[in-house]
Phi, psi and omega in degrees: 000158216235299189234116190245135173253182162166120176051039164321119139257180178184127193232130187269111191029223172325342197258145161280088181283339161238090184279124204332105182260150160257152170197167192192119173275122165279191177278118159100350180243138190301092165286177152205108177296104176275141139171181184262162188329138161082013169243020160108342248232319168276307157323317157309325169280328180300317175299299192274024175230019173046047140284019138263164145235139160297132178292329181194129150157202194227153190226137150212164184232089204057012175119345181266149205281109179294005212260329185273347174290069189307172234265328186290323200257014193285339204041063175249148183272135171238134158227117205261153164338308176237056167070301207057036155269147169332110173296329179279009185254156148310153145306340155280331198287337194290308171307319192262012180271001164320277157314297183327328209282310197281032165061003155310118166349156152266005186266005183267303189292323150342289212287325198274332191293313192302290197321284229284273203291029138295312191290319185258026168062027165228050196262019174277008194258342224293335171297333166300145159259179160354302196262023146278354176264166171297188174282309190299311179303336135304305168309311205274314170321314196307316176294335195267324152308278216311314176319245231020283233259014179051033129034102158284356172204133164256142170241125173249119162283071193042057182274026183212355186290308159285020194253153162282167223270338189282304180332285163015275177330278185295312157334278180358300177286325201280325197290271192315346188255347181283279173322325148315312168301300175298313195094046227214095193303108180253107158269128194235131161280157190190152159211043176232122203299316199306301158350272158349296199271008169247018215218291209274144161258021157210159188227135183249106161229142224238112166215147174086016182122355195255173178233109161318281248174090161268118176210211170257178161313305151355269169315316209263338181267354182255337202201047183307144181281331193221185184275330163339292189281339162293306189297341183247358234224034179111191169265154209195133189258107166271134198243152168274151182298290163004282175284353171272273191330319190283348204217281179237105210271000173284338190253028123263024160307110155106006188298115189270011196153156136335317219251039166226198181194128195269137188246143214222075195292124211309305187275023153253049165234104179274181191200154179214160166291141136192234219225009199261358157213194187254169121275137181248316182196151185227129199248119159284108176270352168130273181282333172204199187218141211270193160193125163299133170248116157299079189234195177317310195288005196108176139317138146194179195254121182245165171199116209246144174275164202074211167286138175262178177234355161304139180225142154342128196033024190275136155332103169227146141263167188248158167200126178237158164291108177294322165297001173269327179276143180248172181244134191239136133277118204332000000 
């Protein structure tokens, strides 16, 4: 393993901000710390790139202890929410001020400066400063300093967050296709699920202090462990054991308990016309159109791709695959 966390806590006075997490990075893979405002998923990061120290537990980095490292001597590349580039420098000096502190030539720092704003699609930028770029275009120097300097871990910090949303989009494909390239073992804060499942090839997701759920995207959106990671991991119909066994007792195959709930992800609920519910309202998103339902089972939510042919108060049955559905605990 490339990054071994093992039992962090951390506490800001009375509040637990980390309850002993473990986690563990390979060489070359995309994490992403998922969760809403306040679970611990920044604190984490701040800790391994060591502007934190941990209250208790062990960091190690290829077997060495980070605990002994100050933050200047760990060489991980950061790229944070709002860029932090120098306004009075170029983007090339900004990019190349890495190297410069570590005394690389400058005909060395040129050669490097060139190559990264290649990599990043700006190489018509390097004489500009900072406030002549867009945001996205600031994010991507910010990303091309942090490489420079061949980095053993990059840490990204919601680095897409103050961005529009088509910026966004792309900045995404670029991160990933950048990291892909180098192979440069990454950790990304995020609270944004979509982010998550396009980015990472693993998604850690995290609340109160905790680790929920680690797996891949996959794993965490098909097959959530708890009702926390279903509810954040997308939109998600959660049924009580109950209402099933009273409406539909064929989708209680596999039922581990009372103390669960079948999560039901919208577009595996197909729908026909009939009688065992309502539409209550139907929203067009474009790819695809989203639709409330009234039925025995609660509310719930279908999603049909286009246009439905379904309206405000038209009749349906439902029908699922019981293998497309997972069991949450409750």
């Amino acid at each position: 393993m490339h990054l071994v966390i093992d039992s962090v806590r951390k506490s800001f006075g009375p509040v637990l901000a980390l309850d002993n997490v473990s986690l563990s990075l390979e060489a070359g893979e995309f994490v992403c710390l998922l969760g809403p405002s306040g679970c611990g998923k920044t604190t984490l990061l701040r800790i391994i790139a060591g502007l934190l120290m941990q209250d208790s537990g062990t960091m190690t980095l290829a077997g060495r202890d980070l605990s002994k490292v100050p933050a200047r001597q760990r060489g991980f590349g950061i790229v944070f929410q709002s860029y932090s580039l120098f306004p009075n420098m170029t983007v090339a000096d900004n990019i190349g001020y890495g190297l410069k502190l570590r005394g690389t030539p400058r005909e060395q720092i040129d050669r490097r400066v060139t190559e990264l704003l290649a990599l990043i699609k700006l190489p018509q930028v390097a004489a500009r400063f900072p406030w002549e770029l867009s945001g996205g275009q600031q994010q991507r120097v910010a990303l091309a300093r942090a490489i420079a300097v061949d980095p053993s871990l990059l840490l990204l910090d919601e680095p897409l967050s103050a961005l529009d949303a088509k910026v966004r989009a792309e900045l995404r494909e670029e991160i990933r296709d950048v990291q892909r390239r180098l192979k440069i073992p990454t950790v990304m804060v995020t609270h944004d699920q979509e982010e998550a499942l396009s980015l990472a090839d693993r998604i850690v997701c995290m609340s109160r202090g905790r680790i929920e759920q680690a797996g891949s995207p996959a794993d965490l959106y098909l097959h959530p462990a708890t009702r926390f990671v279903a509810d954040f991991m997308g939109v998600s119909n959660l049924i009580e054991p109950g209402k099933l066994q009273a409406a539909r007792p064929e989708l209680l195959q596999g039922c581990p308990g009372n103390d669960h709930l079948l999560c039901l992800r919208p577009e595996h609920v197909a729908l026909r016309q009939g009688s065992f519910g309502t539409v209550l309202a139907v929203s067009f998103l474009g790819n695809i159109t989203r639709l409330k339902l009234d039925t025995p089972l609660g509310p719930l939510v279908a999603e049909e791709n286009g246009r439905s042919r379904f309206a405000p108060g038209d009749g349906i049955e439902i029908a699922v695959d019981p293998a497309r559905a997972a069991w949450v605990a409750a």
